[in-house]
C-alpha positions as CSV (number, residue, x, y, z in Angstrom):
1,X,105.1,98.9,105.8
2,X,103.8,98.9,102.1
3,X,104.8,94.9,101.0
4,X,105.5,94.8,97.5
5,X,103.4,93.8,94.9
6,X,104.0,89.8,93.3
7,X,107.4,90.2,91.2
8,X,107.3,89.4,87.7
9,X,108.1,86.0,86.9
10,X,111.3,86.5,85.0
11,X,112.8,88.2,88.6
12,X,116.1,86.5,89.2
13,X,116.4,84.4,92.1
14,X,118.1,86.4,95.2
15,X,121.9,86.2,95.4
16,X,124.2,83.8,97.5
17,X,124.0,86.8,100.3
18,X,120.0,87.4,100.8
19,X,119.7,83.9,100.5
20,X,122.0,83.2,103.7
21,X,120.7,86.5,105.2
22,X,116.9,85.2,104.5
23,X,117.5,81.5,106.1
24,X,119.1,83.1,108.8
25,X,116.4,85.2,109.5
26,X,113.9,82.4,109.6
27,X,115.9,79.9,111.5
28,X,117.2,82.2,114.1
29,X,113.6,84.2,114.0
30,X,115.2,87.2,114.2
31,X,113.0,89.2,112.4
32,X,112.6,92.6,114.2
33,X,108.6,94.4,114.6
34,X,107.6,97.9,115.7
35,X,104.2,98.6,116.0
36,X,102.2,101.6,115.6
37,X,99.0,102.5,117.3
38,X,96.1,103.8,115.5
39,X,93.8,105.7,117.5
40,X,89.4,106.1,117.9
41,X,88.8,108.9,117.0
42,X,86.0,109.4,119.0
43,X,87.5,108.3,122.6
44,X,91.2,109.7,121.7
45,X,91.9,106.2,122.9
46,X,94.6,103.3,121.0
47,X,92.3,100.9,119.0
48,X,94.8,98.7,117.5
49,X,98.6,98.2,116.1
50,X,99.7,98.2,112.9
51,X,102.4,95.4,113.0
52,X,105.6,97.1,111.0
53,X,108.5,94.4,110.1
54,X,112.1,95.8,110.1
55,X,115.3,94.0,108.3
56,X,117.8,93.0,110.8
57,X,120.5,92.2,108.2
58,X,122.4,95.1,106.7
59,X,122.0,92.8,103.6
60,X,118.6,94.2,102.8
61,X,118.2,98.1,102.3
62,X,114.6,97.8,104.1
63,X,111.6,95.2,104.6
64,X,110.3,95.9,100.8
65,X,114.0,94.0,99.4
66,X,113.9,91.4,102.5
67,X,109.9,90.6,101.5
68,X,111.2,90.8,97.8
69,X,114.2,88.1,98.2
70,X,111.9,85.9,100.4
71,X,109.4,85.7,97.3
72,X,111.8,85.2,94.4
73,X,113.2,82.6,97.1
74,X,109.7,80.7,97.3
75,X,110.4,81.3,101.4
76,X,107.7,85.0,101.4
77,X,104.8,81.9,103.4
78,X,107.4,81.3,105.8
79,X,108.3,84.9,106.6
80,X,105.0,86.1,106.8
81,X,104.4,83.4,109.4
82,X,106.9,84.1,111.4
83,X,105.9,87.9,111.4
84,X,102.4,87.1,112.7
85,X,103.7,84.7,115.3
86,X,106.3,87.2,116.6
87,X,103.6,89.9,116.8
88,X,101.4,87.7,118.4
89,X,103.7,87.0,121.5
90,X,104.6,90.3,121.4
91,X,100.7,92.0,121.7
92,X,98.7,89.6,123.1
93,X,96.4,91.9,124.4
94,X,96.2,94.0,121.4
95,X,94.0,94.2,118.7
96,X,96.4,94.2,115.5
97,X,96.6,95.3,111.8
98,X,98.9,92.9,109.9
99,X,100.0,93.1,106.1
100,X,99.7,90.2,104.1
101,X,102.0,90.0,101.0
102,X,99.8,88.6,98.0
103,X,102.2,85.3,97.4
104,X,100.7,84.3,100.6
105,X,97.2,83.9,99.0
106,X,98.5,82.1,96.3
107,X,100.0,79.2,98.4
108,X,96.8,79.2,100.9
109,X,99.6,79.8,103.8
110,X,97.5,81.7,106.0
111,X,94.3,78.9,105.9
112,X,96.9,76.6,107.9
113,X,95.0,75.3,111.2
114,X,97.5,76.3,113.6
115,X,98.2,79.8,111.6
116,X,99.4,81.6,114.7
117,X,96.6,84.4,114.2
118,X,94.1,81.9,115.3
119,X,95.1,82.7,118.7
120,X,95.0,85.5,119.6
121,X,92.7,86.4,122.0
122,X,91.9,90.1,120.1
123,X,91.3,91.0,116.2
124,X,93.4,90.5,113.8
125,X,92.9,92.5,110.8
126,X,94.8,91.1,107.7
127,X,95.8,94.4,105.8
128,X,95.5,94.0,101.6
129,X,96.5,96.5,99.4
130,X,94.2,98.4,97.1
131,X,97.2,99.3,94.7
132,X,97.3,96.0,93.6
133,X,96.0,94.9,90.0
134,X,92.6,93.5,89.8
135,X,94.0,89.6,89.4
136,X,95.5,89.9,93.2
137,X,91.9,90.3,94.5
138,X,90.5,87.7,92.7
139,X,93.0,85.5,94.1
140,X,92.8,86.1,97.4
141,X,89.2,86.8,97.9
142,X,88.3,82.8,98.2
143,X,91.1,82.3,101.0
144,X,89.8,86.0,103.0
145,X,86.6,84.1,103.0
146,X,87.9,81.5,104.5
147,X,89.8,83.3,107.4
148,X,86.7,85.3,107.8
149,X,85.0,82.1,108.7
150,X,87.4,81.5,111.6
151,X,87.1,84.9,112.7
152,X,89.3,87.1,111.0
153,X,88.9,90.5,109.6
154,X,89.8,92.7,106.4
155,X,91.3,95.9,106.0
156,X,92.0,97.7,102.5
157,X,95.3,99.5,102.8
158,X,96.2,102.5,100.6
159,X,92.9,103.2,99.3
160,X,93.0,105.8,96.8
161,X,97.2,105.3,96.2
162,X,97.1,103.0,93.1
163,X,94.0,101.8,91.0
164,X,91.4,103.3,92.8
165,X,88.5,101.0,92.1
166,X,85.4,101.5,94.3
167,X,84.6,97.9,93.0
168,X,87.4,96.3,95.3
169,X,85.5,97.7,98.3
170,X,81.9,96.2,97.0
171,X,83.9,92.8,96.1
172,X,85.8,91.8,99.4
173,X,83.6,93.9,101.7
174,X,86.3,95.1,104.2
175,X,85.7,95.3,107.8
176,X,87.9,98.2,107.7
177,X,89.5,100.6,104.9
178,X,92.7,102.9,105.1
179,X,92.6,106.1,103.5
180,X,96.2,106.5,101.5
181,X,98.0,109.5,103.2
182,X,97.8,111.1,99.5
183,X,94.2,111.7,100.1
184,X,94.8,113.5,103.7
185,X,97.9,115.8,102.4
186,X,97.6,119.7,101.5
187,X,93.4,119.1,101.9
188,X,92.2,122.6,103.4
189,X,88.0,122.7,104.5
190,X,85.6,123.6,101.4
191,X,88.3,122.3,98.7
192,X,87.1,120.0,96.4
193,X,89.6,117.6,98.0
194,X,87.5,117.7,101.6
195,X,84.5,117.2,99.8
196,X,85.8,114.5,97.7
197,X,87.4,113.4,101.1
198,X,84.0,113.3,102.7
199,X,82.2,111.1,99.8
200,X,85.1,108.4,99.9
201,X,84.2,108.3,103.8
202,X,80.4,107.8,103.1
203,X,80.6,105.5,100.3
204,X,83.2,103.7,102.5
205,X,80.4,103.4,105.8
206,X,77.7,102.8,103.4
207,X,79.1,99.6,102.2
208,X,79.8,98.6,106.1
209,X,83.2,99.8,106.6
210,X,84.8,101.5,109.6
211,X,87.6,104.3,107.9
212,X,91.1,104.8,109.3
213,X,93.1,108.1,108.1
214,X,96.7,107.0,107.8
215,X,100.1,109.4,107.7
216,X,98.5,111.7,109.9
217,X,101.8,114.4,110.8
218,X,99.9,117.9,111.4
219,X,97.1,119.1,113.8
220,X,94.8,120.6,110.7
221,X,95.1,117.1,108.8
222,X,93.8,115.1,111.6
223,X,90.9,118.1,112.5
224,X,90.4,117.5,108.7
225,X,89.9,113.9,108.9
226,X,88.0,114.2,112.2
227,X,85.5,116.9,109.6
228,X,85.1,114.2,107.5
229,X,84.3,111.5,109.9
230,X,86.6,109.0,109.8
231,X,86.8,106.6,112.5
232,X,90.3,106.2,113.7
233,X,93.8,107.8,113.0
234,X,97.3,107.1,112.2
235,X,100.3,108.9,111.6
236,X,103.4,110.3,113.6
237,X,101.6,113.2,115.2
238,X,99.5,110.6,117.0
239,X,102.2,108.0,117.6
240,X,105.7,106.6,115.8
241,X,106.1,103.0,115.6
242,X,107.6,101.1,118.6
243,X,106.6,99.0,121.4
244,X,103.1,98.1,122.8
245,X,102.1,100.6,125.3
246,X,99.5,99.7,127.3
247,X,96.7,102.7,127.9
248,X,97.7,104.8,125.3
249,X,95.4,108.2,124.7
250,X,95.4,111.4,122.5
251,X,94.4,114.7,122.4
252,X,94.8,117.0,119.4
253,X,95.3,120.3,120.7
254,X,93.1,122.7,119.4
């Protein structure tokens, strides 16, 4: 799921409806989570889940409008909590990729002591997005410090979707950074694509990072990430979101 970027702050407050639907939500905990797996590259084996959230009110068209409401409602801390404890109970033996809307930096939510990411016994990755403006990054990059103090890891979602900047990667020095499915799509070996494909891969693992090709849906675009050595894949060829599934493996055929 792509969260939404911070609204303006002229958005209107959500209506009498995705207000109830919202509390309900949170009091009842009904959010609803798929999750899924991305997958080593090298061992064809699951490395982690991406945690997904899903609306269960008809009230909201999708999770972008429910994580919209919940920030024009001041209530985006509280639903981001409970999507990281519900995927916690729900994995706990499963290393997890979890996106973090950018409201949450600003009210230091996710530095809370007993932040329910703080146990689990595997990684948790907190997903940011790169197609957010320079001022999100500068706001959150004191609190990712923080977490990464206690243990928790970075990835860079959507890299090369929105802004682009190389500079985001030097700045919050990701553990982990997820190529934007527009970078994967219609790329054919000896284009100018793969080879700029193959430099955002180096400079990526230069500056320490591990490289995850998202929106994988064909056997040539994963043998074209696999070319250009990324680590681990995601996409619907390799796996649709759902439940854990415990010893998960791949093989592309060939």
């Amino acid at each position: 799921m792509k969260l939404p970027l911070l609204p303006s702050v002229s958005a209107r407050k959500p209506g009498k409806r995705q207000l109830e639907a919202l509390d309900e939500i949170l009091s009842e905990r009904t959010l609803e989570l798929v999750f899924q797996p991305i997958f080593e590259v090298a061992t064809g084996e699951v490395f982690g889940y991406e945690v997904l959230a899903r609306s269960p009110s008809p009230v909201f068209e999708g999770p972008e409008a429910l994580y919209n409401a919940a920030t024009r409602a001041g209530k985006v801390g509280e639903l981001g909590r409970l999507q990281r404890s519900l995927a916690i109970n729900a994995a706990p033996g499963s290393p997890l990729f979890i996106n973090v809307h950018p409201a949450e930096f600003d009210h230091h939510f996710l530095v809370q002591p007993d932040d329910p990411i703080f146990r689990h016994g595997e990684d948790v990755y907190l997903e940011v997005t790169e197609s957010a403006p320079l001022s999100y990054f500068e706001q959150c990059s004191s609190v990712l410090g923080e977490l990464r103090k206690k243990g928790i890891q970075v990835a860079i979602d959507d890299f090369g979707a929105g802004f682009s900047n190389v500079k985001y990667i030097a700045d919050l020095a990701p553990d982990i950074v997820k190529l934007d499915r527009e970078l994967m799509s219609q790329v054919h070996h000896g284009s100018r694509q793969f080879r700029l494909l193959i430099s955002i891969v180096r400079l990526c693992k230069d500056m320490g990072a591990r490289v995850v090709a998202e929106g994988i849906e064909t056997t040539e675009e994963y043998v074209i990430a696999e070319h250009a050595g990324v680590d681990f894949c995601q996409g619907y060829l390799l796996g649709r979101p759902g439940k854990v599934a415990k010893g998960e493996s791949w093989t592309p055929a060939r």
